[in-house]
C-alpha positions as CSV (number, residue, x, y, z in Angstrom):
1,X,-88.2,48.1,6.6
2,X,-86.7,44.6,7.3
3,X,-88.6,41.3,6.5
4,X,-90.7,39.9,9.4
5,X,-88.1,38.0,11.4
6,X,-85.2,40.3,11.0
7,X,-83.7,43.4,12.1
8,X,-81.7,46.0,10.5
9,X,-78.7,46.9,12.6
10,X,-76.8,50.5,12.8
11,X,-74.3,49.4,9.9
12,X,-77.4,48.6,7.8
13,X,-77.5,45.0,7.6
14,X,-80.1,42.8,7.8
15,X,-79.8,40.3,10.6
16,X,-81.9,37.2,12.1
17,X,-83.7,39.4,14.6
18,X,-83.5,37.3,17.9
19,X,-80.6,38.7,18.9
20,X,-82.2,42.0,19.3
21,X,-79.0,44.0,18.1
22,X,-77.6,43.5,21.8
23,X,-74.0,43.9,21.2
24,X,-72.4,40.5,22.4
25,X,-75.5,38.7,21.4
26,X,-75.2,40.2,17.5
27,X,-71.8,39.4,18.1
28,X,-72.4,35.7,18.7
29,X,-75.3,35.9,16.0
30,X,-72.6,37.0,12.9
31,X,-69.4,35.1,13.7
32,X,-70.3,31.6,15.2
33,X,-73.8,30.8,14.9
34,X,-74.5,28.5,12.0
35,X,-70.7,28.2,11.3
36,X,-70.1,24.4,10.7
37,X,-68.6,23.2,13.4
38,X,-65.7,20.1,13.7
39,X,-63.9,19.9,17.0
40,X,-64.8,17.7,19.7
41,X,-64.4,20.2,22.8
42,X,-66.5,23.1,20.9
43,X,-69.1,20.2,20.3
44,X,-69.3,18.9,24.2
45,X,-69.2,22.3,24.9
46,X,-72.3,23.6,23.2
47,X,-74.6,20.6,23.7
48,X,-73.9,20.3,27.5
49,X,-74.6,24.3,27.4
50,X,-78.2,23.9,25.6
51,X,-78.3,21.2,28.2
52,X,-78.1,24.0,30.9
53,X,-79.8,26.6,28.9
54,X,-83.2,24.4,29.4
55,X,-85.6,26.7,30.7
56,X,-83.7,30.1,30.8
57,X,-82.5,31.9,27.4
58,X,-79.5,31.2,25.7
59,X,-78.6,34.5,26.1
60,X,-77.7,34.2,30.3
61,X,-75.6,31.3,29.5
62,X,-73.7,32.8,26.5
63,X,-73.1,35.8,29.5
64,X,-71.8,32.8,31.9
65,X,-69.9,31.2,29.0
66,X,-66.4,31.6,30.4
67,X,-67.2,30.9,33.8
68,X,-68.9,27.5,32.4
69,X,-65.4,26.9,30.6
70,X,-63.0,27.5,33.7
71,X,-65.5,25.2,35.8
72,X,-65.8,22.3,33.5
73,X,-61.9,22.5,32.5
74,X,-63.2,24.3,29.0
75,X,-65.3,21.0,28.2
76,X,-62.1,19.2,27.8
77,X,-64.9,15.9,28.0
78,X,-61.3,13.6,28.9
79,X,-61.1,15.8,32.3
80,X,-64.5,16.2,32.9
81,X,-65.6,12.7,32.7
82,X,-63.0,12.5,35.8
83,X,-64.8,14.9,38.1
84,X,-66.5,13.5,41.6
85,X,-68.3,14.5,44.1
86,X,-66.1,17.2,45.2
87,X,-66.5,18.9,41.8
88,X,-69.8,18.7,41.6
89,X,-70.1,21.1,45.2
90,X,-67.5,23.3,43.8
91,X,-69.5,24.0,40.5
92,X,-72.7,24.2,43.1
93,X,-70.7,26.8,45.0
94,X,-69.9,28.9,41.6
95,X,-72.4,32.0,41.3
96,X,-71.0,32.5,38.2
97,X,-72.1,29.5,36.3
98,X,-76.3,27.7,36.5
99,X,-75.8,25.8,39.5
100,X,-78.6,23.1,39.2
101,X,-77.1,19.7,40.7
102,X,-78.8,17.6,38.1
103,X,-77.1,19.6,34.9
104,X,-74.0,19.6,36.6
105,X,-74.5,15.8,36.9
106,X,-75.6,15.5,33.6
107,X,-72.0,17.3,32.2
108,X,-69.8,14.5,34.0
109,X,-72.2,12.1,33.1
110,X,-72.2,13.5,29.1
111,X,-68.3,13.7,29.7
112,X,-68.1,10.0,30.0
113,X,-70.7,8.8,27.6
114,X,-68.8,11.5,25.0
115,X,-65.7,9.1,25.7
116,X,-67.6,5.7,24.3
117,X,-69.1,7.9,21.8
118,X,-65.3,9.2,20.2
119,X,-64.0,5.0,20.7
120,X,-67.2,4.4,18.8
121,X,-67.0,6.9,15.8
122,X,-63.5,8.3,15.8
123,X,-64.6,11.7,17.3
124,X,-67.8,13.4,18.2
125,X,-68.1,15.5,14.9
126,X,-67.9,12.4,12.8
127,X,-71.0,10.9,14.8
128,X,-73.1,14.3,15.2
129,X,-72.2,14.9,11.4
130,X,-73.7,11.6,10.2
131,X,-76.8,13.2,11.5
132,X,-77.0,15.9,9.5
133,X,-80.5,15.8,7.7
134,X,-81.0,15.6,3.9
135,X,-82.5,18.4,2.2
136,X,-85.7,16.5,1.8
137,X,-86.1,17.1,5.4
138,X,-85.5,20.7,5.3
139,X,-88.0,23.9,4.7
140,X,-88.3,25.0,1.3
141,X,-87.8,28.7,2.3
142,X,-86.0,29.0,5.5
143,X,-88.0,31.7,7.5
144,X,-89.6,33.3,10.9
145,X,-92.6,30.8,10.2
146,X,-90.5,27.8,9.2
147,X,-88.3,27.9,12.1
148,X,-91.5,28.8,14.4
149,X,-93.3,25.6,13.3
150,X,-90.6,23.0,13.9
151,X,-88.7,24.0,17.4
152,X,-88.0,20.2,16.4
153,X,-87.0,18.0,13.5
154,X,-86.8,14.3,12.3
155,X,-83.1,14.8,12.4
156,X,-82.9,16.0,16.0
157,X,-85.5,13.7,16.9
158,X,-83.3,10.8,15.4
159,X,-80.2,12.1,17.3
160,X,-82.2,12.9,20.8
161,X,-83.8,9.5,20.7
162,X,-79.9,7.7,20.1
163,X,-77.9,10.0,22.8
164,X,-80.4,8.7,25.1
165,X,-80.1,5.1,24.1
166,X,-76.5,5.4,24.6
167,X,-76.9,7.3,28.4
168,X,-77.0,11.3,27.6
169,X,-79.3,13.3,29.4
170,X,-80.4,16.7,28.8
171,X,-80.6,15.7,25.4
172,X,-83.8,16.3,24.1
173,X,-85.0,16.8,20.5
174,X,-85.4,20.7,21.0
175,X,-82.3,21.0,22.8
176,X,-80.4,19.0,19.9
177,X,-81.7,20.9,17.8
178,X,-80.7,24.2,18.7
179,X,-77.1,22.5,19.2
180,X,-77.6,21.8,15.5
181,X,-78.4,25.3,14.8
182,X,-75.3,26.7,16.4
183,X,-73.2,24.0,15.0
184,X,-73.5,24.1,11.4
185,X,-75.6,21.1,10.7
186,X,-77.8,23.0,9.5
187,X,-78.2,26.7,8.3
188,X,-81.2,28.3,10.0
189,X,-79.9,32.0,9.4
190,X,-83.7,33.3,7.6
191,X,-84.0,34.1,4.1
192,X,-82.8,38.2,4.0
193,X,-80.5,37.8,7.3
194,X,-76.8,38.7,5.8
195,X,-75.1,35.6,7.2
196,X,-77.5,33.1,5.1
197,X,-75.5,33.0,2.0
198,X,-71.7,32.5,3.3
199,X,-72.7,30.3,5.6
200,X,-74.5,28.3,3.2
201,X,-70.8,28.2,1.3
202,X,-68.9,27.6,4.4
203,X,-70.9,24.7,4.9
204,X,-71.0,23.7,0.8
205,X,-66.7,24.2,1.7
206,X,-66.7,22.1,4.8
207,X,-65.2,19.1,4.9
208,X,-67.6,16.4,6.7
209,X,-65.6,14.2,9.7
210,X,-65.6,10.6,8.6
211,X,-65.5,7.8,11.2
């Protein structure tokens, strides 16, 4: 029987069980989550989509993912931060993405203040990975109960509280930290799940963006 917090799958491995073995969400679970993470568009992408997964699971918007992409000109954040009015009632008029006025807002918005963000640093992963928390400030054992206890961190704290400062919205320090789940920054794939170890070398491999 699998560890509390995982779930064996029908080719016998042992997987982070929130996924619930649901085909395209297992799918999603083994070959991006976790996987450090360096291009700008894959970046906007997945924080303005924690942005729109607030309240709902991630699980619907992964489902809506390519609609998302074909409506926000696949987070190309250049394009986006040029949409108007007459976007914004064309994403509002898309059943196949979230249409909530103030997320769709929130992406042009995002677009734009991603623009300052790149002059600033270079590119968005050589700000986001500055951010990436010291081992001091991670759990000793990386389990169901860790991950349970801190839906936030100092780190995405620290990152939630600067976005802001600099005119994001939708970016608060649970929804950056999921962002930094999926992204790489840190690996949160539990002790037992079969990803945990080459991830963990993917991301001693990965080379960090500098500014």
């Amino acid at each position: 029987m699998a560890a509390k917090g995982l779930i064996t799958g029908d080719d016998g491995l042992d997987r982070c069980a929130w996924h619930g073995n649901l085909e395209d969400y297992r799918r999603y679970h083994d070959e991006e989550w976790g996987r450090p993470v360096a291009d700008d568009h894959r970046l906007f992408e997945k924080i303005c989509l924690e942005g729109f997964q607030s309240g709902l699971s991630w699980l619907t918007i992964l489902r809506k993912r390519e609609a998302f992409r074909a409506a926000f000109a696949g987070f190309a954040f250049d394009r986006v931060a040029e949409f108007g009015e007459e976007d914004v009632e064309r994403c509002l008029a898309d059943a196949g993405i979230v249409r909530h006025r103030g997320k769709i807002v929130s992406t042009i918005n995002n677009a734009r203040r991603a623009k300052e963000l790149r002059s600033e640093f270079g590119s968005l992963a050589a700000y986001f990975w500055s951010h990436e928390p010291e081992s001091s400030e991670r759990p000793a054992v990386v389990d169901q109960a860790a991950l349970i206890a801190n839906p936030t961190t100092p780190a995405s704290i620290r990152i939630s509280k600067d976005l802001k400062k600099r005119g994001w919205t939708f970016v608060g320090p649970t929804t950056v930290y999921a962002f930094m789940q999926a992204m790489g920054l840190v690996n949160d794939h539990i002790e037992g799940c079969f990803c945990r170890a080459p991830i963990e070398e993917l991301r001693r491999r990965f080379t960090r963006p500098a500014a």
